[in-house]
N, C-alpha and C positions, 0 to 999 in steps of 0.2 A: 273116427273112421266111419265111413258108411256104411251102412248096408241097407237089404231089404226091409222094408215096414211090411208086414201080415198082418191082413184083415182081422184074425185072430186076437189082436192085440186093441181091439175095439170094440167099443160098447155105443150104441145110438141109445137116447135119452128114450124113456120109459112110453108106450101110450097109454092114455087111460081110459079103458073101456066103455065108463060112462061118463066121461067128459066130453066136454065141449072145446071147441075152437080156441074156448079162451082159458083152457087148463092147459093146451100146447103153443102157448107162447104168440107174444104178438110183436112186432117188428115194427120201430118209425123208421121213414128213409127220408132222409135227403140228400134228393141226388137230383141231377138234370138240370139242364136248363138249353137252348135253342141249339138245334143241331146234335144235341147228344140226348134225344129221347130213348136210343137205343140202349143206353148204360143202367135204366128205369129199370128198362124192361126185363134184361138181365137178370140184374140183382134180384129184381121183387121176385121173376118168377125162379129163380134159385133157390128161395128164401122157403115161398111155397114148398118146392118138391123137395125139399130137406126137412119138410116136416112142419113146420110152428101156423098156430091154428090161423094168422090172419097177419096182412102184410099195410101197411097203410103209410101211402108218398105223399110228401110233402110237393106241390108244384106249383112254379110261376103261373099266375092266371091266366094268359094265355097259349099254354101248353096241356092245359086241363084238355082240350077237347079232340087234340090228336092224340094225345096218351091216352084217354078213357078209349079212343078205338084202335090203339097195340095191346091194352092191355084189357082184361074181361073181372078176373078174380083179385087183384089188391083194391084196396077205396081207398080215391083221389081225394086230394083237400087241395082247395087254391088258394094261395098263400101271394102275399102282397111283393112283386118283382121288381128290377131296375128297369131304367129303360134300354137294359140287353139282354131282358127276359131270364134273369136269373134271380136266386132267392134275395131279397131285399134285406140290410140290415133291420128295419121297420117290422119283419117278418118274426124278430125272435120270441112275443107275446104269444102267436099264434104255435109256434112251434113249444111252447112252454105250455099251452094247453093241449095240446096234440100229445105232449110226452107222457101225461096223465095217465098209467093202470100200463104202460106200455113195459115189455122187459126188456128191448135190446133198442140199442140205434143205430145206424147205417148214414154216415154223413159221408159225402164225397164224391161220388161214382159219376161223371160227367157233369161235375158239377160248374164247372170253368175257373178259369184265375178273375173274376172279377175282384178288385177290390172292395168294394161292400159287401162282395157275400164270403169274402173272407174275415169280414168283421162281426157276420155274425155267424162266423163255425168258432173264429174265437169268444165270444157273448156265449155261444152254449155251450163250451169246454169246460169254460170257468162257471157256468150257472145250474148245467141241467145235471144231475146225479143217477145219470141211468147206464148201465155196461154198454161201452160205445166203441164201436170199430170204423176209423179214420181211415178211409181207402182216398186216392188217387189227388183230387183236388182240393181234399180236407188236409192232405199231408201236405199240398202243397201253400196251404193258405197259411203257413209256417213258419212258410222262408223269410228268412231274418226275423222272426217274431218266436225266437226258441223260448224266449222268457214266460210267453203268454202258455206256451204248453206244457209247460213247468206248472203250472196254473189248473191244470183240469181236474174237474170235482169227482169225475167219476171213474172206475175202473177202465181203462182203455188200453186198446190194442191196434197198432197201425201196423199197413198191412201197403209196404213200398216195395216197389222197385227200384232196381240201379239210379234212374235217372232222379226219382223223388226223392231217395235216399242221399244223395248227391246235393240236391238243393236245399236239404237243412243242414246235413251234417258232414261232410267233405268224403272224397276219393275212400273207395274200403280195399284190401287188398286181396289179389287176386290168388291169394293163399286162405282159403277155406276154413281153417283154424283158426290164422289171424284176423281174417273180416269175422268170425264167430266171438269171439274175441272182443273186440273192438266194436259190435251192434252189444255186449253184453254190457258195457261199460256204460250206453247209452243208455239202456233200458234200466240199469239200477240207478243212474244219474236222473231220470226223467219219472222212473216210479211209472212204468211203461210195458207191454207187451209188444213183441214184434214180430210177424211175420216177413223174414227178408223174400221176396219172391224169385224164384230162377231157378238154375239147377246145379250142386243141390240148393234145394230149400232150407231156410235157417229159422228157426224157431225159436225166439230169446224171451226169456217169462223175466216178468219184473223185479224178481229175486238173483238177476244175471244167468240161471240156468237155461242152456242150450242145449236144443236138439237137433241135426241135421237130417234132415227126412229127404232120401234120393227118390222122389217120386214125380212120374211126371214125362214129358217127351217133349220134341224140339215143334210138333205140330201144335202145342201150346201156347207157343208166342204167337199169338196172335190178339187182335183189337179183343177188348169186350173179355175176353180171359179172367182177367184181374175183377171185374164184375161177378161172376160169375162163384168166382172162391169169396168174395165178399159176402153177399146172398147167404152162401152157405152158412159161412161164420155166425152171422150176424140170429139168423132162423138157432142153429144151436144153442146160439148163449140164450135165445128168448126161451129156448123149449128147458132151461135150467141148467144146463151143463156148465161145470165150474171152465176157466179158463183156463186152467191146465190141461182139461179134457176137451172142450170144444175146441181149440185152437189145432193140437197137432190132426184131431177127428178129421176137420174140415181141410187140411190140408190134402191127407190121406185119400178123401172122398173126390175132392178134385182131383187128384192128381190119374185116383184108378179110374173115372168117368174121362179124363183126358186119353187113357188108356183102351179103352174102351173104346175111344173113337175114332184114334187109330187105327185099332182093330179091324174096323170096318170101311178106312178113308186110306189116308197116306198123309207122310207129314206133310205135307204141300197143299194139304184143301183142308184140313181138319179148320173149323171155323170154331169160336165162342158156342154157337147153336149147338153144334154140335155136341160139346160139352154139358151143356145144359139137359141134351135130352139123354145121356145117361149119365144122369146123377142116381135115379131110381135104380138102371141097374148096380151101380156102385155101392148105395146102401145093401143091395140082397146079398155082397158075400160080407157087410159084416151082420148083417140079421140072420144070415143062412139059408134064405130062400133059393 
């Protein structure tokens, strides 16, 4: 049964007065590649304003030099691309030294369906051992390859929508319960966390337990969204939040920052941006500020 989620019922990951950058968690991304610079930018700066000391993209080398001018605060790495400007299977040494002291990973956010660089989201499923959250074209680099994600070394959490959800794993139904249900089966079958995205929201932790969190508004469906809750997740689990606690956090956080920008828009304009710039106020009701 649904109801209301209160701020109340949440805790943000501790700061530490005389730490540094790198006592609040550090973020790898791989995301991006030609034409979807914007999904970069998202994430990373989500990642930032939800707290974790320092965000660092993985990108095609020739994307280095319009993304260093979207973006000011995460550090870029150029990493070896195909010739459709997306991450290179060639690239996974580089990304294996990148993962190095890192706490969270972020693979997927515009990252495209290319076929090479779906072989090396599979190469770092199965190789890199660091808490990983699979959004968008990480989920999709999937399809028909269920066996290879059965395969992943590390803790992880995918984070679909209807249509991704759809191309690993077939039709869910349009009964609440039973698509809850039926994502739980998957996630104890796969040894898996799962963010179903939409409204309500489905939350399936790898032990099959479900939560449905009605949070959120129809001015959310929008491009870049889905980036955005990623960021967030991704900044949490770095700043040490177990995945029981980071996952519904981050839902919550988007959804009241989606709220928020309602608030002040209408469903009709509310953009991704939007959402991004009150994430800060969404953290203050649950800090209390």
């Amino acid at each position: 049964m649904c109801k209301t989620i209160g701020s109340n019922l949440f805790t943000m990951p501790p700061r530490h007065k005389t730490g540094s950058k790198f006592d609040h968690g550090l973020v790898l991304m791989l995301c991006g590649s030609t034409g979807m610079l914007g999904s970069v930018s998202l994430c990373a700066k989500a990642a930032l304003r939800s707290g974790c000391g320092m965000v660092h993209c993985a990108i095609g080398k020739s994307l280095l030099v319009p993304l260093s001018i979207k973006l000011t605060e995460p550090v870029l790495h150029s990493i070896v691309e195909t010739t459709d400007g997306t991450p290179a299977i060639s690239a996974f040494t580089d990304i294996e030294r990148l993962s190095i002291r890192k706490n969270a990973l972020l693979i997927g956010c515009g990252l495209s369906r290319n076929k090479n660089t779906a072989q090396l989201v599979h190469k770092i499923i199965s190789c890199i051992d660091i808490d990983t959250v699979l959004d968008a074209d990480g989920i999709n680099a999937f399809e028909n390859h269920l066996d290879l994600l059965k395969q992943h070394k590390a803790n992880l959490v995918l984070t679909p929508h209807q249509g991704e959800w759809r191309r690993l794993f077939g039709k869910l139904s349009s009964d609440v319960n039973k698509r809850a249900n039926a994502i739980s089966k998957i996630a104890v079958e796969f040894n898996i966390n799962i963010i179903y995205k939409g409204y309500p929201t489905i939350i399936v932790f790898n032990n099959g337990k479900s939560v449905i969190m009605p949070v959120g508004n129809s001015g959310m469906a929008t491009a870049g969204s889905g980036d955005v809750l990623a960021g967030i997740l991704s900044s949490l689990i770095a700043q040490g939040c177990s995945m029981d606690k980071a996952i519904p956090l981050s839902v919550f956080l988007h959804g009241k920052a989606g709220d928020m920008a309602l608030n002040k828009s209408n469903p009709y304009s509310v953009i991704a941006s939007d959402i991004l710039d009150n994430i800060k106020n969404a953290i203050n009701t649950v800090v209390g500020n």
